[in-house]
Backbone and ligand atoms as CSV (ligand in chain L), in Angstrom:
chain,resi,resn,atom,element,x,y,z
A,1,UNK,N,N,-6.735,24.030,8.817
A,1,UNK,CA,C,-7.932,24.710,9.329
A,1,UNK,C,C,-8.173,26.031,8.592
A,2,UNK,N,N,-7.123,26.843,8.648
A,2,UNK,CA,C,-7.601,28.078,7.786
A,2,UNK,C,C,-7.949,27.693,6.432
A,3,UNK,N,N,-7.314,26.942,5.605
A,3,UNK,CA,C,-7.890,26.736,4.179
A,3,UNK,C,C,-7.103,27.760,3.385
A,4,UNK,N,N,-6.244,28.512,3.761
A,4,UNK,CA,C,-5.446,29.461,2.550
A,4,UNK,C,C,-5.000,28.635,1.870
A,5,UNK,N,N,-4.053,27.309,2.436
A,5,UNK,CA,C,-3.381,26.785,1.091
A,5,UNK,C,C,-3.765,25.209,1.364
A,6,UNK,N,N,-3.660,24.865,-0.172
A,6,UNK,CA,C,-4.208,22.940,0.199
A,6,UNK,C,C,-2.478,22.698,0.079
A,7,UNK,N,N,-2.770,22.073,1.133
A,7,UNK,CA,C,-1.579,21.185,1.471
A,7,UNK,C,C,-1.715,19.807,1.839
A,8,UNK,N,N,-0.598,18.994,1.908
A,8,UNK,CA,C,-0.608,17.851,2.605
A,8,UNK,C,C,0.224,17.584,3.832
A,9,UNK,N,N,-0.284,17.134,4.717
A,9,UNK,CA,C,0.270,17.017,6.339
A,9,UNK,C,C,1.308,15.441,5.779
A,10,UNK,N,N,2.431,15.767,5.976
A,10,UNK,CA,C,2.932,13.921,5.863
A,10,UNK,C,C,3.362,13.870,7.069
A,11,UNK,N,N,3.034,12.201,7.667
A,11,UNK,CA,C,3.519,11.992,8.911
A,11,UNK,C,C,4.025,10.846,8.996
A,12,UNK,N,N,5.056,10.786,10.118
A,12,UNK,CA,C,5.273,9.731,10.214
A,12,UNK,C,C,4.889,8.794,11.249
A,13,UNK,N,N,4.572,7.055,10.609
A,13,UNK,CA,C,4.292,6.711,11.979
A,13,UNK,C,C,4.551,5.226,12.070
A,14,UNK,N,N,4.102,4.600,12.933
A,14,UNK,CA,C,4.541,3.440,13.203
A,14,UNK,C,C,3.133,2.156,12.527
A,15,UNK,N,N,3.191,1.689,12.417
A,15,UNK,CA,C,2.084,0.547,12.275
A,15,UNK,C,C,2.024,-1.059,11.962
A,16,UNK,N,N,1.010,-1.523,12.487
A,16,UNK,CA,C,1.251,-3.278,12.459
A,16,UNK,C,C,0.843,-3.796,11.591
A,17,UNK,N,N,2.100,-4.453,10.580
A,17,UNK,CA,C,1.537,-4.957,8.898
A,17,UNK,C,C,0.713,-6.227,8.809
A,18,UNK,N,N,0.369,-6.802,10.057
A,18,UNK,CA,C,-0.330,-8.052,10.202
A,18,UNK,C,C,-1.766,-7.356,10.037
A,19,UNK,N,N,-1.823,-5.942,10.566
A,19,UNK,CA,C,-3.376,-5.728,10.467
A,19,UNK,C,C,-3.746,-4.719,9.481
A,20,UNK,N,N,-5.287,-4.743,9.139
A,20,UNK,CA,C,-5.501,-3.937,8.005
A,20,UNK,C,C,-5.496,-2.738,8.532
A,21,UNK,N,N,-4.989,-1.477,7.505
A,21,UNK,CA,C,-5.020,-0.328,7.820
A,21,UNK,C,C,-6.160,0.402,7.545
A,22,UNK,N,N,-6.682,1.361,8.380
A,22,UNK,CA,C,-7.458,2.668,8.124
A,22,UNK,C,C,-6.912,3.175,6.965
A,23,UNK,N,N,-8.724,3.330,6.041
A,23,UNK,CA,C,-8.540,4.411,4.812
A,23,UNK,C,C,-8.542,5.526,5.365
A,24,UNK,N,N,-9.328,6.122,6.110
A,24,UNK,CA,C,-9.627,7.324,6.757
A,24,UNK,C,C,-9.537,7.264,8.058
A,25,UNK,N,N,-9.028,8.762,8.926
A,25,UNK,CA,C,-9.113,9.086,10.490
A,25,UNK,C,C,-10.434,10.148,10.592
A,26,UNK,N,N,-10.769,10.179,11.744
A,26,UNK,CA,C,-11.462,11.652,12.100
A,26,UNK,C,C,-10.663,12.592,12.825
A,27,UNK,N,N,-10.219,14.041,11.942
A,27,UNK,CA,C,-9.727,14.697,12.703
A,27,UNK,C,C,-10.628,15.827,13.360
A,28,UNK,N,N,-10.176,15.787,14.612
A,28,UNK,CA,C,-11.340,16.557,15.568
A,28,UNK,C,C,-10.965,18.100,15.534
A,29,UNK,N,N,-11.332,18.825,15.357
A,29,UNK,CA,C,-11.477,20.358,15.528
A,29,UNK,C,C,-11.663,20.989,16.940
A,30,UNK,N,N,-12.568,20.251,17.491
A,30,UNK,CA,C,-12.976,21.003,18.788
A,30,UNK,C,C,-13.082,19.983,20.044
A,31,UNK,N,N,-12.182,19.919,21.059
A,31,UNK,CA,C,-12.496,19.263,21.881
A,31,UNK,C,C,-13.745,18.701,22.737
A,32,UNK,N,N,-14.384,20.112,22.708
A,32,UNK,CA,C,-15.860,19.992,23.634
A,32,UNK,C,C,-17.125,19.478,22.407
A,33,UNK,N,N,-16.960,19.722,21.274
A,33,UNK,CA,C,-17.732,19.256,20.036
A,33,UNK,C,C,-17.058,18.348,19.634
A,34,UNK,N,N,-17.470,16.713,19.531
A,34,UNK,CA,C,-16.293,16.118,18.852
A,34,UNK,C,C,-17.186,15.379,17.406
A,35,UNK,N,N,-18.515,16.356,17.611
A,35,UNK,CA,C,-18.707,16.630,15.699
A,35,UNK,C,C,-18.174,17.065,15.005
A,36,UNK,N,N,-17.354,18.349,15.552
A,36,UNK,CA,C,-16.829,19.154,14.736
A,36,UNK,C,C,-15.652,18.550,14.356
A,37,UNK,N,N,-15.337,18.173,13.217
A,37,UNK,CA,C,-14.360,17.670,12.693
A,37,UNK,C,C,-14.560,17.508,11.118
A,38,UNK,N,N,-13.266,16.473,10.248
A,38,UNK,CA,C,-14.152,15.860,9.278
A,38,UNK,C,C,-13.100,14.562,9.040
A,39,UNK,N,N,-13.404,13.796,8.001
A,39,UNK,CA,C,-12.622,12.363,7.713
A,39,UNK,C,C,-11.899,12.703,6.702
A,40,UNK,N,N,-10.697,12.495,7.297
A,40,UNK,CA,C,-9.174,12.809,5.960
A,40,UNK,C,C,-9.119,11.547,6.003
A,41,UNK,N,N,-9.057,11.085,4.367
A,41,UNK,CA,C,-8.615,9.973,3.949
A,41,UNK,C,C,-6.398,9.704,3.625
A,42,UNK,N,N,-6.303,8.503,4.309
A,42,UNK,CA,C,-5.172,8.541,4.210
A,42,UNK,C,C,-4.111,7.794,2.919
A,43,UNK,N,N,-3.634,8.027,2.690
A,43,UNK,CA,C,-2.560,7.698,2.281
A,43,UNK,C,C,-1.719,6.801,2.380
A,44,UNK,N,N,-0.840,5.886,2.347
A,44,UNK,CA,C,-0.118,5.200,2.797
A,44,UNK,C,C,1.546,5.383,1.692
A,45,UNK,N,N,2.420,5.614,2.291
A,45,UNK,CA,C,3.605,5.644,1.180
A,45,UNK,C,C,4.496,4.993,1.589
A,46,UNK,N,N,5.669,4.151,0.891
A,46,UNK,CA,C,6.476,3.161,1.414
A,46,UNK,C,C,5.986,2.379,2.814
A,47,UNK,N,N,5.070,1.465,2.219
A,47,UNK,CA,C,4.941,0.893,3.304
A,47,UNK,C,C,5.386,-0.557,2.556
A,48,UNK,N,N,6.716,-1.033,3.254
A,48,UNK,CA,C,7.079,-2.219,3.133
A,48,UNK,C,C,6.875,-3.749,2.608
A,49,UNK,N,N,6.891,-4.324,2.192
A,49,UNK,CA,C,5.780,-6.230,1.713
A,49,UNK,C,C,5.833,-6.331,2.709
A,50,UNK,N,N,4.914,-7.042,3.248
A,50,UNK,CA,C,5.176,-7.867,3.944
A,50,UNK,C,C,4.210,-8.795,3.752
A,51,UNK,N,N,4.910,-10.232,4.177
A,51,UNK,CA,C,4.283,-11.454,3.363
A,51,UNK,C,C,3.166,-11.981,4.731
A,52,UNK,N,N,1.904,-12.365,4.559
A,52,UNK,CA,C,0.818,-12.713,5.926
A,52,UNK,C,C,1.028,-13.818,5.593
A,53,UNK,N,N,1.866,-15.095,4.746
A,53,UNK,CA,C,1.830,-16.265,5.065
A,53,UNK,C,C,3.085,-16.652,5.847
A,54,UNK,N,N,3.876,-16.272,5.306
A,54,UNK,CA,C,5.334,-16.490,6.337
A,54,UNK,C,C,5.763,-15.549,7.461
A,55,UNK,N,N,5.084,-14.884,7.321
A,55,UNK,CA,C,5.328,-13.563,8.119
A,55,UNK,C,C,6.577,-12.790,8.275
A,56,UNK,N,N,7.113,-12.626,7.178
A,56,UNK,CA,C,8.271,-12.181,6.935
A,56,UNK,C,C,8.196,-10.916,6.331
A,57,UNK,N,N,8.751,-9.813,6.470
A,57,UNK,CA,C,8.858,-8.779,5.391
A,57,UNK,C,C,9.817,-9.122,4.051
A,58,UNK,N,N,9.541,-8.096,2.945
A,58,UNK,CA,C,10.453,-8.123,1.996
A,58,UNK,C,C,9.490,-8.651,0.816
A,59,UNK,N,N,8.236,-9.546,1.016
A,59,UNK,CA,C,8.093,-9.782,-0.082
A,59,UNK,C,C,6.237,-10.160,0.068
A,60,UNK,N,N,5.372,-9.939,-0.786
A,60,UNK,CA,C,4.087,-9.830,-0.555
A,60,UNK,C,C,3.436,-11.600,-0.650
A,61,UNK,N,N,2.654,-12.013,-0.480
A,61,UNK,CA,C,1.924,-13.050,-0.796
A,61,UNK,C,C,2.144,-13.554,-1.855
A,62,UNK,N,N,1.703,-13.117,-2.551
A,62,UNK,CA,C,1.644,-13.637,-4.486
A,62,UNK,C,C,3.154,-14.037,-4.466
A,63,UNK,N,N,4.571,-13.450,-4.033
A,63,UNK,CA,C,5.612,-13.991,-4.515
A,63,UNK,C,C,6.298,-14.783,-3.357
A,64,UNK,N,N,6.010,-15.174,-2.729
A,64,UNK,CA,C,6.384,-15.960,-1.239
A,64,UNK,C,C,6.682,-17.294,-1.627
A,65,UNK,N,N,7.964,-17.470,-1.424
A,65,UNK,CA,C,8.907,-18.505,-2.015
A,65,UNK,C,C,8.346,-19.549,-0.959
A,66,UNK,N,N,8.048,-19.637,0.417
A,66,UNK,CA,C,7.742,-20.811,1.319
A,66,UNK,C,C,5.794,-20.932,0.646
A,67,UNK,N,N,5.457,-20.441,0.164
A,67,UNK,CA,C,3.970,-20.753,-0.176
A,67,UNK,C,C,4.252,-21.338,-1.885
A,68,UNK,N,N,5.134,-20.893,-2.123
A,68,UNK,CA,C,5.056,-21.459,-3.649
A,68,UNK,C,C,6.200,-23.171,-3.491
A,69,UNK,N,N,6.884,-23.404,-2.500
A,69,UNK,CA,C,7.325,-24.613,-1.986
A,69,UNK,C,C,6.091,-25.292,-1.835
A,70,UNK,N,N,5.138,-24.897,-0.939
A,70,UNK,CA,C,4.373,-25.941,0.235
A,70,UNK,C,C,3.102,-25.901,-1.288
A,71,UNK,N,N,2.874,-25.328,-2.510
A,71,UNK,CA,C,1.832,-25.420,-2.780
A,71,UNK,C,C,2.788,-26.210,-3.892
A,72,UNK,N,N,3.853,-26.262,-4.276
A,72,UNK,CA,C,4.243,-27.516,-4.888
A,72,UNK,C,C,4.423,-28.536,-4.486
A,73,UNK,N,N,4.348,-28.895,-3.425
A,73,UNK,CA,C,4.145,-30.198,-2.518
A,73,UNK,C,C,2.886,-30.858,-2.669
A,74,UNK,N,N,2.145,-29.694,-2.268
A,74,UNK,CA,C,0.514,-30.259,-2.688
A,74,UNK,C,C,0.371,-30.520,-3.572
A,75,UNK,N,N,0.372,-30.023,-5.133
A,75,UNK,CA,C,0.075,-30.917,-5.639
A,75,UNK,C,C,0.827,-31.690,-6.413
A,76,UNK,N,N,1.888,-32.178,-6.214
A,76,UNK,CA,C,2.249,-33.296,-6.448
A,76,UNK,C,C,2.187,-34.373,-5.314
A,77,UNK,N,N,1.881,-33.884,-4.296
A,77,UNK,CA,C,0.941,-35.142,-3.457
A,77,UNK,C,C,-0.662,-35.563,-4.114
A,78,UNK,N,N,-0.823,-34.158,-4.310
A,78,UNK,CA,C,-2.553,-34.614,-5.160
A,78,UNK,C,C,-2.318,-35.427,-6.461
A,79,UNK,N,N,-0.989,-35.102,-7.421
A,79,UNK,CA,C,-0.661,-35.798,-8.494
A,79,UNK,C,C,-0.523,-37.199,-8.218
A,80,UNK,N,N,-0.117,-37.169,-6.678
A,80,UNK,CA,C,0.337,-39.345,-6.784
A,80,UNK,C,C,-1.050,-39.485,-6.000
A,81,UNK,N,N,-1.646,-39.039,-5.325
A,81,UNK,CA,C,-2.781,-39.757,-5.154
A,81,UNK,C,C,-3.914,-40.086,-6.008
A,82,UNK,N,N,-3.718,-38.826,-7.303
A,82,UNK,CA,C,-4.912,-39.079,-8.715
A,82,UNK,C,C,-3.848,-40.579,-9.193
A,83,UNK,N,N,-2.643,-40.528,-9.366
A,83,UNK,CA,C,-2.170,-41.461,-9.796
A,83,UNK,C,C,-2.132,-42.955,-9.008
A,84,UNK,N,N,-2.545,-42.615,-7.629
A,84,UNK,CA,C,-2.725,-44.188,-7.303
A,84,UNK,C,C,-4.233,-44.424,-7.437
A,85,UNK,N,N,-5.314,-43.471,-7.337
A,85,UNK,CA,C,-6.619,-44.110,-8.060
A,85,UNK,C,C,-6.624,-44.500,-9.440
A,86,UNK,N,N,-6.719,-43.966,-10.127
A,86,UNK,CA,C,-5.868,-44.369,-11.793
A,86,UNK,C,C,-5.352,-45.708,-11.960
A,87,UNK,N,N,-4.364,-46.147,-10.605
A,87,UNK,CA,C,-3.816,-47.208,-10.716
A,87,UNK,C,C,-4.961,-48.218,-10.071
A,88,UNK,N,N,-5.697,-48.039,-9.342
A,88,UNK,CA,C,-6.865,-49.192,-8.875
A,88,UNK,C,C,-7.218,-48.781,-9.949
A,89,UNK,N,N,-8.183,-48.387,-10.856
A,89,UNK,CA,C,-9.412,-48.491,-11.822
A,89,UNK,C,C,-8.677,-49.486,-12.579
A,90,UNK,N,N,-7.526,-49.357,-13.102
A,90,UNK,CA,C,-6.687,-49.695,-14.035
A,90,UNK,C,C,-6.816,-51.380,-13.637
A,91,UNK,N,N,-5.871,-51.626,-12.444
A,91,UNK,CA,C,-6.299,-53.274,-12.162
A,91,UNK,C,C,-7.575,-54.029,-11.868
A,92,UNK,N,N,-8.190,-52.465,-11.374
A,92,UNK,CA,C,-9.787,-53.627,-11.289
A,92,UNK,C,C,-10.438,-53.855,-12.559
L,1,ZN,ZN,ZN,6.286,-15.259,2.513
């Protein structure tokens, strides 16, 4: 509030990695005015992977060992099913 020195407030806090986070809060200045304020954009530092397909921490989407299983399944299920049409054209 005074403005003598720019600083940064670090805080700590708790939050749910399933949901998206706030870029910005409104911090309020005046209780009875709750114009008076302004929007500090936040920060985020060490905030953990965590994976939204397995729901596991430790590791983000893009490297998620149970999504890179189940999407090699697919398509080599899609591979034998191009390969059993392939195989009708072929005998008809
Ligand atoms: Zn995962």
């Amino acid at each position: 509030m005074q403005k003598t020195r720019g600083s940064v407030a670090k805080v700590r806090i708790q939050i749910d990695l399933t949901k998206k986070r706030p870029r910005h809060v409104w911090l309020g200045f005046s209780e009875k005015d709750p114009t008076r304020g302004k929007w500090q954009i936040i920060e985020y530092e060490e905030v953990p992977p965590y994976c939204l397909y397995c729901k596991q921490q430790g590791h983000f989407v893009g490297t998620c060992p149970m999504k890179t299983r189940y999407e090699e399944f697919k398509e080599r299920k899609e591979m034998e099913a191009s390969n059993k049409g392939q195989d009708k054209q072929q005998s008809t």
